[in-house]
C-alpha positions, 0 to 999 in steps of 0.5 A: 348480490344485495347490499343492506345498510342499516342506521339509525338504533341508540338508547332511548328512555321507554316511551319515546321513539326512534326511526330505523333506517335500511339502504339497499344497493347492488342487485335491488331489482331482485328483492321482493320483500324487506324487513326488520328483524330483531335479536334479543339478548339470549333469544332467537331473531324474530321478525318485527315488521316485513313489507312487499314491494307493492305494501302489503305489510306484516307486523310482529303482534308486539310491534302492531299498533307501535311500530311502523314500517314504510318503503321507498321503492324509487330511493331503495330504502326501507325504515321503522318508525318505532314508538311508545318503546319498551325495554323490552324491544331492547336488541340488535335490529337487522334489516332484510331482503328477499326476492320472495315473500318468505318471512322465515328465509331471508336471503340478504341481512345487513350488519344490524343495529343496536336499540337499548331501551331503559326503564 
């Protein structure tokens, strides 16, 4: 099992920024790959950023050029660095881990955190 802890969400104005955090503990030498996923109010969870354990990287179209995802293998920790946010990046934000590079079938989920972005 795989434990996934996340910090960091709160409200900000549009256009600044926030850094999530995502610790992981227990069966960490399973998890391949990690990411963030966020869920809108009234929408369907969707990926934002994913990363590989070598750092190959996959961004959301609305997240490219804005967020930045990065990972500390040696401190089990992923983090996004969200910039230039918008109200609509409002949501809960979830972190993930997978032993395998499947972005639509991830096996551990952390609690979420909540991002609120005013206009």
């Amino acid at each position: 099992q795989v434990q996934l802890v996340e910090s960091g969400g709160g409200l900000v104005q549009a256009g600044g920024s926030l850094r999530l955090s995502c610790a992981a503990s227990g069966n960490i030498f399973s998890i391949n790959v990690m990411g963030w996923y966020r869920q809108a109010p009234g929408k369907q969870r969707e990926l934002v950023a994913g990363i590989t354990r070598g750092g190959s990287t996959n961004y959301a179209d609305s997240a490219k050029g804005r967020f930045t995802i990065s990972r500390d293998n040696a401190k089990n920790t992923v983090l996004l660095q969200l910039n230039s946010l918008k109200p609509e990046d409002t949501g809960v934000y979830y972190c993930a881990a997978n032993p395998f590079t499947n972005w639509a079938s991830m096996r551990y989920w952390g609690q979420g955190t909540q991002v609120t972005v005013s206009s």
